[in-house]
FIFI-30738 format. One line per 8 residues: their letters; for each residue x, y, z of N, C-alpha, C, O. Coordinates in nm, 4 decimals, always signed. Each point is the difference from the previous one (the first is absolute). Layout:
a = X Y Z X Y Z X Y Z X Y Z | ...
END
This chain:
xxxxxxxx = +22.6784 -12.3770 -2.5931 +0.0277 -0.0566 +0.1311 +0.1455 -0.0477 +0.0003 +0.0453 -0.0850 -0.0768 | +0.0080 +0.1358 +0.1519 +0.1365 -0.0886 +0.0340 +0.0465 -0.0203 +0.1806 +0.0320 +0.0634 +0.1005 | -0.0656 -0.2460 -0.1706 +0.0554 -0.0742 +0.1153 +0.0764 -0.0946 +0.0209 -0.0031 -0.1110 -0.0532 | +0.1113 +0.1703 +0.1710 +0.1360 -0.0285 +0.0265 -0.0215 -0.1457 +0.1017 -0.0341 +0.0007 +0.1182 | +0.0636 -0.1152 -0.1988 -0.0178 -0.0991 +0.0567 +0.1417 +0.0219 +0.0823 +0.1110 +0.0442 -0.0301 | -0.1986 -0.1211 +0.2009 +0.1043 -0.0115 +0.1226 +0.0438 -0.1265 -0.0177 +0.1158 -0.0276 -0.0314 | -0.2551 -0.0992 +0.0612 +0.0752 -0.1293 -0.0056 -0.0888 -0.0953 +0.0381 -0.1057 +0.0561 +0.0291 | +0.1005 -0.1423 -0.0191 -0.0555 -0.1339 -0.0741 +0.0000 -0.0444 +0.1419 +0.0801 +0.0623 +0.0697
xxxxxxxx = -0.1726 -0.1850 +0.0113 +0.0194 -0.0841 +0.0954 +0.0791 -0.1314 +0.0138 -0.0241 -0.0928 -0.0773 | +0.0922 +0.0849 +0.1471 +0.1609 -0.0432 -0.0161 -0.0434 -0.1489 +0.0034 +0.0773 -0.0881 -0.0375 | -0.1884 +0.0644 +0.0781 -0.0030 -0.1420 +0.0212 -0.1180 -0.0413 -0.1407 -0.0535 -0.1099 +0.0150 | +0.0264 +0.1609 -0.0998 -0.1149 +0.0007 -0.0909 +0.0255 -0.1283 -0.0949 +0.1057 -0.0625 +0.0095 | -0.1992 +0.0282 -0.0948 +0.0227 -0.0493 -0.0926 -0.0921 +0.0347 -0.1536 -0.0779 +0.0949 -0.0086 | +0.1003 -0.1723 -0.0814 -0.0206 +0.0644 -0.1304 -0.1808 +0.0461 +0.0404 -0.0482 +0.0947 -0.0622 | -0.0383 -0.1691 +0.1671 -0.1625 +0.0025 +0.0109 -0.0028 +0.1114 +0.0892 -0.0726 +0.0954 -0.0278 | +0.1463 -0.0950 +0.1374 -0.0408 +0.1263 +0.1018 +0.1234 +0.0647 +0.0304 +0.0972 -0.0350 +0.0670
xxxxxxxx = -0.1389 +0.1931 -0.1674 +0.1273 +0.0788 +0.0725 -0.0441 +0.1446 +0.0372 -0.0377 +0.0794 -0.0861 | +0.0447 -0.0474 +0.2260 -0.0802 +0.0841 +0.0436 +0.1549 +0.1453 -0.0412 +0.1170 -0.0381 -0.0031 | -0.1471 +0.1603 -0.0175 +0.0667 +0.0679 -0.0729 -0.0202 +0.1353 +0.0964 -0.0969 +0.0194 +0.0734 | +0.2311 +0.0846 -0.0942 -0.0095 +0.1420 +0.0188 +0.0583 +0.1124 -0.0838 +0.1190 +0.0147 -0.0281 | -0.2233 +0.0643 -0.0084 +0.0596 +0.1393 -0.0753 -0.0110 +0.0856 +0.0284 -0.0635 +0.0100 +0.1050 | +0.1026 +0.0940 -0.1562 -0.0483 +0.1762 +0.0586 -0.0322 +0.0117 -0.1345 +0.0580 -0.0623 -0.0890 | -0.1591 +0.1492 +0.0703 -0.0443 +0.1012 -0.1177 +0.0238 +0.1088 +0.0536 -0.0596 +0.0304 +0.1033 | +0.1687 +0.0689 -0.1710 +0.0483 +0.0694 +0.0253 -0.0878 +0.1385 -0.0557 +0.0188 +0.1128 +0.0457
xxxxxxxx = -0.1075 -0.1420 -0.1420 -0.0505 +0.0924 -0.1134 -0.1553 -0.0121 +0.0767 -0.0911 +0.0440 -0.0702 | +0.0519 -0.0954 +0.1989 -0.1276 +0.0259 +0.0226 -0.0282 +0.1319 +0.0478 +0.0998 +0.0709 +0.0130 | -0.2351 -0.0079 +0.0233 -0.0520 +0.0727 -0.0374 +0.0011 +0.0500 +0.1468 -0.0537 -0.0615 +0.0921 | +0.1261 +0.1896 -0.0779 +0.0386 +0.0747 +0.1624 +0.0926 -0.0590 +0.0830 +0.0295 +0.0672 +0.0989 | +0.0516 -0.2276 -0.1174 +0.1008 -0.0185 +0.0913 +0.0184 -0.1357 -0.0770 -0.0778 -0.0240 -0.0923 | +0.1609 -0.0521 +0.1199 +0.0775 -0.1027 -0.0569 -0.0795 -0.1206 +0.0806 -0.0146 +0.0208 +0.1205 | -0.0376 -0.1425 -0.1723 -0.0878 -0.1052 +0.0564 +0.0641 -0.1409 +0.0203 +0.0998 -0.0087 -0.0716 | -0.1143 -0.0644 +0.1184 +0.0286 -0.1655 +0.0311 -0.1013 -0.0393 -0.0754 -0.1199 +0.0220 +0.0169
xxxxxxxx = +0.1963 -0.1071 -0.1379 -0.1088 -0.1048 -0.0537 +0.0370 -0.1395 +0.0503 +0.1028 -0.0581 -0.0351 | -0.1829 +0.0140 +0.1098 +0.0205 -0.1441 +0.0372 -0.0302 -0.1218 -0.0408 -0.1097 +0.0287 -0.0480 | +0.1181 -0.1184 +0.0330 -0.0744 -0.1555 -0.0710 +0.0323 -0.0741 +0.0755 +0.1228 -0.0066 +0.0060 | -0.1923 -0.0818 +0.0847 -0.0119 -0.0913 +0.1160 -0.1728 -0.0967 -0.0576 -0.0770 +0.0164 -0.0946 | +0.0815 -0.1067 +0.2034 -0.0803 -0.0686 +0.0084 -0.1542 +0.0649 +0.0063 -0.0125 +0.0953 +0.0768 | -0.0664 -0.1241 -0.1262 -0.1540 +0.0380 +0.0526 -0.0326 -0.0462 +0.1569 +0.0224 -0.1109 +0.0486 | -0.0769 +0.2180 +0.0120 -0.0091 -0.0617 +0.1227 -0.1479 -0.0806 -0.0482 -0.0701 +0.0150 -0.1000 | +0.0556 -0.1233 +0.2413 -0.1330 -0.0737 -0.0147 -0.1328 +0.0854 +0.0530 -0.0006 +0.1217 +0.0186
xxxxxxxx = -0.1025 -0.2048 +0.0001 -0.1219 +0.0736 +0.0677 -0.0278 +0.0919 +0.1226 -0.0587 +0.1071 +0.0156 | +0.1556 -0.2328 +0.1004 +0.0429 +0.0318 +0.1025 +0.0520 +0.1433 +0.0283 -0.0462 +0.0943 +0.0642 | +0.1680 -0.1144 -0.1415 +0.0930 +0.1375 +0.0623 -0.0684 +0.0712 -0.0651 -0.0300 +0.0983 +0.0676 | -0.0347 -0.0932 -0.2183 -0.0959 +0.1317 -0.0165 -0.0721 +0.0387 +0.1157 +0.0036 +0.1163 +0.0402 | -0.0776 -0.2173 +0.0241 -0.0791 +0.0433 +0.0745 +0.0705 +0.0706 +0.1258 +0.0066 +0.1226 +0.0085 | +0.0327 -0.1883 +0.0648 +0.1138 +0.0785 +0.0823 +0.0684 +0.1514 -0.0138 +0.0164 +0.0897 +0.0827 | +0.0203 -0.1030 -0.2424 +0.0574 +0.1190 -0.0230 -0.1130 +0.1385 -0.0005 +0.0207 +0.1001 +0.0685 | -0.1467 -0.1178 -0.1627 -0.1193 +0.0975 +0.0507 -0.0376 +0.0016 +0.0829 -0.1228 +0.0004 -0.0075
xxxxxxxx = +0.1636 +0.0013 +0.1143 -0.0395 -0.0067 +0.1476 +0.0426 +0.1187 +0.0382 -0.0642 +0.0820 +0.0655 | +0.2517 -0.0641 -0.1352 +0.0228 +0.1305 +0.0075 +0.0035 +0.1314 -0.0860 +0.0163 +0.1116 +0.0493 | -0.0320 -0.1349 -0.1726 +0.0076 +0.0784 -0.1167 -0.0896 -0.1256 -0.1360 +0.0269 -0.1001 -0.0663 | -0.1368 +0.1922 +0.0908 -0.1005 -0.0655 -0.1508 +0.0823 -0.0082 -0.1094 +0.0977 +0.0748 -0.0020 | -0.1241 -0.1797 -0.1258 +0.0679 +0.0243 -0.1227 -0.1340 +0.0156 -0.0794 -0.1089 -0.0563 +0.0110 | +0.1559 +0.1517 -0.0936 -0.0747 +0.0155 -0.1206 +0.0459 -0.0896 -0.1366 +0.1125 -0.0470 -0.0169 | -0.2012 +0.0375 -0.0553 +0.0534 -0.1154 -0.1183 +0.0998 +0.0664 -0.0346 +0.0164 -0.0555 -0.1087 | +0.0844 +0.1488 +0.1147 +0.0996 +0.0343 -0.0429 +0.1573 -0.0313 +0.0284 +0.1045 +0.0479 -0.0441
xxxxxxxx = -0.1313 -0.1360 +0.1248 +0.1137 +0.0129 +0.0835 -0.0217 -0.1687 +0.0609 -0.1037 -0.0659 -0.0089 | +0.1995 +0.0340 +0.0545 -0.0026 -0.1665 +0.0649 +0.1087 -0.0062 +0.1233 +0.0449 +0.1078 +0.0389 | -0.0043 -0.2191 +0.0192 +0.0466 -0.0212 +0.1100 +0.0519 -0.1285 -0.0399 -0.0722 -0.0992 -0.0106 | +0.2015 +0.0994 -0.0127 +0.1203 -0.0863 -0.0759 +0.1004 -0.0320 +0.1575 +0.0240 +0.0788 +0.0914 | +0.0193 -0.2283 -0.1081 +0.0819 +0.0522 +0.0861 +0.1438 -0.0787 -0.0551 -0.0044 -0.0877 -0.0863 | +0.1271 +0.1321 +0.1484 +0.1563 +0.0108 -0.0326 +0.0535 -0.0466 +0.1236 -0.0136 +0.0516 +0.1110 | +0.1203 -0.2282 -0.1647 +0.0831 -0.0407 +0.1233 +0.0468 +0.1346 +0.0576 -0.0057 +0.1127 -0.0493 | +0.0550 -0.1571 +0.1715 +0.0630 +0.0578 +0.1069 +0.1646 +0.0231 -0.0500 +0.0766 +0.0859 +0.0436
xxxxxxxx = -0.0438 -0.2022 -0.1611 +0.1449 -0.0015 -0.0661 +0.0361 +0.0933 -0.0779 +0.1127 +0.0063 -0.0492 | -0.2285 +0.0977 +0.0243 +0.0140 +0.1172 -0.1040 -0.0125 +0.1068 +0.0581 -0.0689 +0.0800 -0.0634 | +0.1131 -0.0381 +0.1742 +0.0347 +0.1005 +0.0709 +0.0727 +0.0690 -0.0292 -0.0336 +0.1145 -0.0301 | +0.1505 -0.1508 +0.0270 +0.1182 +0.0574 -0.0547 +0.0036 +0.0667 -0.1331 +0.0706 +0.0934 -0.0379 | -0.1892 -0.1817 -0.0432 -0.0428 +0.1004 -0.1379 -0.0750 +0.0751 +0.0189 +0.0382 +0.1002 -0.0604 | -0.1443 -0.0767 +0.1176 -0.1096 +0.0990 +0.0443 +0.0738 +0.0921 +0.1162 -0.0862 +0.0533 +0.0698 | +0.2039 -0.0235 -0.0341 +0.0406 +0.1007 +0.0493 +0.0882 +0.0555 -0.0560 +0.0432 +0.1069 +0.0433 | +0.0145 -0.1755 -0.1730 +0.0959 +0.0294 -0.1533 -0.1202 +0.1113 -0.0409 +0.0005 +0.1231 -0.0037
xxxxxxxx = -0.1108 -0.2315 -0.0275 -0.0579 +0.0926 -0.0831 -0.0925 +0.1412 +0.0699 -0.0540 +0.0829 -0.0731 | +0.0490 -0.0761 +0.2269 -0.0199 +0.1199 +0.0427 +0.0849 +0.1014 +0.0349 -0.0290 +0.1168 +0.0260 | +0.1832 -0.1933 -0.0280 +0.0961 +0.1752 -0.0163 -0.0066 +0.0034 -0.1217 -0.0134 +0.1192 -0.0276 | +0.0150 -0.2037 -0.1046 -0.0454 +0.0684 -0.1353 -0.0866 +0.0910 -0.0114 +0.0151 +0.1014 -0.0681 | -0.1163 -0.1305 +0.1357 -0.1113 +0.0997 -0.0216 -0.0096 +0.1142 +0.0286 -0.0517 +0.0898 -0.0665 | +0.1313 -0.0811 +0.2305 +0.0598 +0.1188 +0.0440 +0.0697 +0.0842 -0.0801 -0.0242 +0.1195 -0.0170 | +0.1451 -0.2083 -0.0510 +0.1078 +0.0453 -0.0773 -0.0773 +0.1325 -0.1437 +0.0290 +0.1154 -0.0315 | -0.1153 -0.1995 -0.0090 -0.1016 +0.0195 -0.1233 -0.0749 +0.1560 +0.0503 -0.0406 +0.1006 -0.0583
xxxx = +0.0472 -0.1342 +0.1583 -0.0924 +0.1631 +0.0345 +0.0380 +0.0846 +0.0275 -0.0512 +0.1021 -0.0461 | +0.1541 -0.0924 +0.1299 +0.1033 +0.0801 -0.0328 +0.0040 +0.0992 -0.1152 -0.0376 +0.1172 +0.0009 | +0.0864 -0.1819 -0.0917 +0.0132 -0.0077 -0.1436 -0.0802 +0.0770 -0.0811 +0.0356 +0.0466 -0.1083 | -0.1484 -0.0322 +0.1619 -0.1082 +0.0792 -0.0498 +0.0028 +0.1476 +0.0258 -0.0913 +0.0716 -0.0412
END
């Protein structure tokens, strides 16, 4: 696996730092690995309202201040596929 860390949440501290990478080496196209907060009960619930989760997968969510990294790290990803 190799992943190209984008960047860190600008306002974080050493307990909560919600994060963005690309794995460039995933399997048919280049992926966003994200690390944010667990969402609570609520927005789970909310969120299967529109798309079920299977235990595989969760619903994290990322300030609004990390934008600018999560669109870093989607022309990376772009960039990455390309590439292929």
């Amino acid at each position: 696996m190799a992943l190209w860390f984008i960047g860190i949440d600008p306002d974080s501290d050493d307990d909560h730092c919600p994060a963005v990478w690309v794995d460039t080496e995933a399997p048919h196209e280049p992926h966003l690995v994200l690390q944010g907060w667990l969402a609570d009960e609520a927005t789970n619930r909310e969120c299967s309202k529109n798309s079920p989760r299977p235990d595989t997968e969760a619903v994290i969510r990322i300030p609004a201040r990390m934008v600018a990294l999560i669109r870093e790290a989607c022309d990376a990803a772009e960039r990455a596929a390309e590439l292929r």
